[in-house]
Short mmCIF file of the C-alpha atoms (twelve columns), coordinates in Angstrom:
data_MODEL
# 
_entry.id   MODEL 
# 
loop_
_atom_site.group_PDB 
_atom_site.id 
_atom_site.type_symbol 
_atom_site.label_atom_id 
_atom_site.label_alt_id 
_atom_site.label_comp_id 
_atom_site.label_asym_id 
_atom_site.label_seq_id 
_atom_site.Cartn_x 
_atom_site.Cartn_y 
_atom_site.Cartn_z 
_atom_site.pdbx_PDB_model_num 
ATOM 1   C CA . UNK A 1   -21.639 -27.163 -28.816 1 
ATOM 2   C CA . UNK A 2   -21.595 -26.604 -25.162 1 
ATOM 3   C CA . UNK A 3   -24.929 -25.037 -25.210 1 
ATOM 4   C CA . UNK A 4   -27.065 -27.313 -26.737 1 
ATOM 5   C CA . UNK A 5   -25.463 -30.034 -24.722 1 
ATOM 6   C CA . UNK A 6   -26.535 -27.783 -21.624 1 
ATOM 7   C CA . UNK A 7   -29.819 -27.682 -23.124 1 
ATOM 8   C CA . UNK A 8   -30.473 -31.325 -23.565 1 
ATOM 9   C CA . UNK A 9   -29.429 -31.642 -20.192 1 
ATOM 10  C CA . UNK A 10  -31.861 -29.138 -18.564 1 
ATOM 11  C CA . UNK A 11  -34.757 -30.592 -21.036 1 
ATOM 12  C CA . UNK A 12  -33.651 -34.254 -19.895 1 
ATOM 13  C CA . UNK A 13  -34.005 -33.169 -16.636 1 
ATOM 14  C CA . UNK A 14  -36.750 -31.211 -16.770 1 
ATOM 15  C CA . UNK A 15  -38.440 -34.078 -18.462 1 
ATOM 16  C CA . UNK A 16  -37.883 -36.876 -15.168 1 
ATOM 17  C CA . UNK A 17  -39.260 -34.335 -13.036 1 
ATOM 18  C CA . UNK A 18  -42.640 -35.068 -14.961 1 
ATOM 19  C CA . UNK A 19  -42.295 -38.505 -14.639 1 
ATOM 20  C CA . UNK A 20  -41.681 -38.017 -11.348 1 
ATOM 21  C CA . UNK A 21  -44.607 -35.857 -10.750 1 
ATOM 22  C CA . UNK A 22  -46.552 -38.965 -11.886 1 
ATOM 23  C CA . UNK A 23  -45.189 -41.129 -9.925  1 
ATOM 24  C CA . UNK A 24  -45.879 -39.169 -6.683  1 
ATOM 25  C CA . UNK A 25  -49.557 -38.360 -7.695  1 
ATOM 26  C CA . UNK A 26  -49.890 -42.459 -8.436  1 
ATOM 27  C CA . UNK A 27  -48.390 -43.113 -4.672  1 
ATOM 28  C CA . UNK A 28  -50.419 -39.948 -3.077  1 
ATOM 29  C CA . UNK A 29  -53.810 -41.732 -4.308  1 
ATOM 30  C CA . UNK A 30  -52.359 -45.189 -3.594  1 
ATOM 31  C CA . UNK A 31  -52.041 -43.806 -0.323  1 
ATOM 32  C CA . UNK A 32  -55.516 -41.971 -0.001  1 
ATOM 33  C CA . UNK A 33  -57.477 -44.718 -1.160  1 
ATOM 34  C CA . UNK A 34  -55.725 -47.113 0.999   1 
ATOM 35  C CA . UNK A 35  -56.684 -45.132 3.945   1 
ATOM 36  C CA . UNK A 36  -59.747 -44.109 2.966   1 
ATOM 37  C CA . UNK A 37  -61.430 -47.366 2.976   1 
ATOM 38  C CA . UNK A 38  -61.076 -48.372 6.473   1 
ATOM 39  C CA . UNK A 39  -63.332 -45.436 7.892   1 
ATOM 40  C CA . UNK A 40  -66.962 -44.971 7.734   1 
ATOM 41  C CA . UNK A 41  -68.339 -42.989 4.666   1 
ATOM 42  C CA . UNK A 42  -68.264 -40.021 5.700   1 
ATOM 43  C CA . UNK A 43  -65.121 -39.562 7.507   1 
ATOM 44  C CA . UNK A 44  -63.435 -40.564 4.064   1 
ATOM 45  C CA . UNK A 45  -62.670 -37.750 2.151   1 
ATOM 46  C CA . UNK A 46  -60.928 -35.904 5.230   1 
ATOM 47  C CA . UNK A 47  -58.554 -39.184 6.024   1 
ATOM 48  C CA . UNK A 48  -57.645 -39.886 2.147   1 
ATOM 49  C CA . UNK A 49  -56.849 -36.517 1.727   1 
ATOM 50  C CA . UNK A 50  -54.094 -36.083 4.955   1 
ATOM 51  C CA . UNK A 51  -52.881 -39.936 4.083   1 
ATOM 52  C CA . UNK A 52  -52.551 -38.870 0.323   1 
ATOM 53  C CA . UNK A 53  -50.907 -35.507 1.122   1 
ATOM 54  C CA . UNK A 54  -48.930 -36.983 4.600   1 
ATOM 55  C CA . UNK A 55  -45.293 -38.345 2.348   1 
ATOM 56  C CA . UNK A 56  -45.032 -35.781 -0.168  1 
ATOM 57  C CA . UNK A 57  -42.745 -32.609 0.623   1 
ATOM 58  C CA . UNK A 58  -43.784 -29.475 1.280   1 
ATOM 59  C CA . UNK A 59  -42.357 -28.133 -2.187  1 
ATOM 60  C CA . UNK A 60  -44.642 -31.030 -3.904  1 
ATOM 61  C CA . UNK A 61  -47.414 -30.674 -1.179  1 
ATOM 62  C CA . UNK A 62  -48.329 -26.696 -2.093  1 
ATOM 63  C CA . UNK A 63  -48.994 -27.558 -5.418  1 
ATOM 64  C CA . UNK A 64  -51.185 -30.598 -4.260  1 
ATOM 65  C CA . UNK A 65  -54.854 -31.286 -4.581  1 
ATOM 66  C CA . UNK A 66  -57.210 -34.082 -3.886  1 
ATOM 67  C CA . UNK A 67  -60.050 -33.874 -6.313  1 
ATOM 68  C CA . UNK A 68  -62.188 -37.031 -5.757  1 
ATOM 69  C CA . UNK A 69  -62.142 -39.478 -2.412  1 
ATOM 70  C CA . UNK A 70  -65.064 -41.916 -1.864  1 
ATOM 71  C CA . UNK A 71  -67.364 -44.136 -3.422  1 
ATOM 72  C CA . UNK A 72  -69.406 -46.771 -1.966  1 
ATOM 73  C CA . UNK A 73  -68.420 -50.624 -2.840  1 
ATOM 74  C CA . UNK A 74  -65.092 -49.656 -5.131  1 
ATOM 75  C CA . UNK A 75  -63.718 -46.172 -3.032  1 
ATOM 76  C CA . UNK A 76  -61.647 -44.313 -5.470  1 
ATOM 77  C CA . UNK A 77  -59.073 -41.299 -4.995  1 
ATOM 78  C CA . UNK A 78  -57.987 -38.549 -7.336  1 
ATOM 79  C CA . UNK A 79  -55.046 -36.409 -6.918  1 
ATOM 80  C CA . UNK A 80  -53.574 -33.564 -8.568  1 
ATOM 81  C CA . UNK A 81  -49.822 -32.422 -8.778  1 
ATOM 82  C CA . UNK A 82  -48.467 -28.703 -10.339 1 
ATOM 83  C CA . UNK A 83  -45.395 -30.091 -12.314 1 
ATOM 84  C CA . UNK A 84  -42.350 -27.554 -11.075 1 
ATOM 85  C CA . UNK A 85  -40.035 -25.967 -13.329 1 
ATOM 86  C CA . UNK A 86  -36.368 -27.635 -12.539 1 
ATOM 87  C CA . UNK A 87  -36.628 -27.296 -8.961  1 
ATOM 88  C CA . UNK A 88  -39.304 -28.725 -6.905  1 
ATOM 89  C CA . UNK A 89  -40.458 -25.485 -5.030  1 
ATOM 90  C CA . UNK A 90  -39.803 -22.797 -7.249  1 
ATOM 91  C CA . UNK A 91  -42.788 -21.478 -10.231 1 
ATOM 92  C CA . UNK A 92  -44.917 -24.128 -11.777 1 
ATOM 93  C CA . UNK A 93  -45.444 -24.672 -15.249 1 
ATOM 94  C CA . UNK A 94  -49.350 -24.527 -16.068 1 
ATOM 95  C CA . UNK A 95  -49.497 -28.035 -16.492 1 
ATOM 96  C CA . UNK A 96  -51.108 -31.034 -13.446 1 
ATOM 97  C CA . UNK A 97  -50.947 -34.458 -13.901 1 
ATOM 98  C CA . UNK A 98  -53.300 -36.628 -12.590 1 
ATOM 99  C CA . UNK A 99  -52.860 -39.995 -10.255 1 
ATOM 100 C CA . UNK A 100 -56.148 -42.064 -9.495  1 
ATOM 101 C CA . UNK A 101 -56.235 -45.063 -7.899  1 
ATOM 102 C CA . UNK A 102 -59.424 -47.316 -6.525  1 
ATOM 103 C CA . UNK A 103 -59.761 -50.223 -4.033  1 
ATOM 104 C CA . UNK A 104 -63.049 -52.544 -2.774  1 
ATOM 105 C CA . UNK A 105 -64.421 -50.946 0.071   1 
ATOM 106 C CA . UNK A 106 -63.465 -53.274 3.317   1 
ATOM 107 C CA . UNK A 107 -66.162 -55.075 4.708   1 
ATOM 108 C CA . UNK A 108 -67.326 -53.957 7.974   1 
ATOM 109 C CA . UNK A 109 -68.980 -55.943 10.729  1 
# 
């Protein structure tokens, strides 16, 4: 009995790491886009990318990637995470999850 409860544990666990991997990708493009909107056009994709990489780890951050950043009227962001296998910072299973997230552009004057 004591390995399948040992199993369910590790699967349990391995299972709020992927929730948590969506969580952080949702924040990290929260974050990008956020940024990203109050700087001219073409400064965006450099200042959503270090705002939407700046509060994750560096375990979460090597597996990171911002795919999209910019728009004109609604700016949107993209990010990618690796989900980790039972330890952030160790191998990656061959699965990314996704966060977007998209704000109006600020008005500028």
């Amino acid at each position: 009995m004591t390995p399948v409860i040992i199993l369910t544990l590790v699967l349990m666990w391995q299972a709020v790491l992927v929730g948590y991997a969506f969580t952080l990708a949702g924040n990290a493009a929260d974050e990008g886009v956020r940024a990203a909107t109050a700087v001219p056009q073409g400064e965006r994709f450099g200042v959503c990318e270090q705002a939407a990489l700046k509060d994750l780890s560096s375990a979460w951050r090597e597996g990171a990637r911002v795919d999209r950043c910019g728009g004109t009227g609604t700016v949107t962001a993209d990010v990618s995470l690796r989900v980790p296998v039972l330890f952030p910072g160790s191998i990656d299973f061959p699965v990314t999850v996704h966060g977007h997230a998209g704000t109006v552009e600020e008005v500028k004057n």
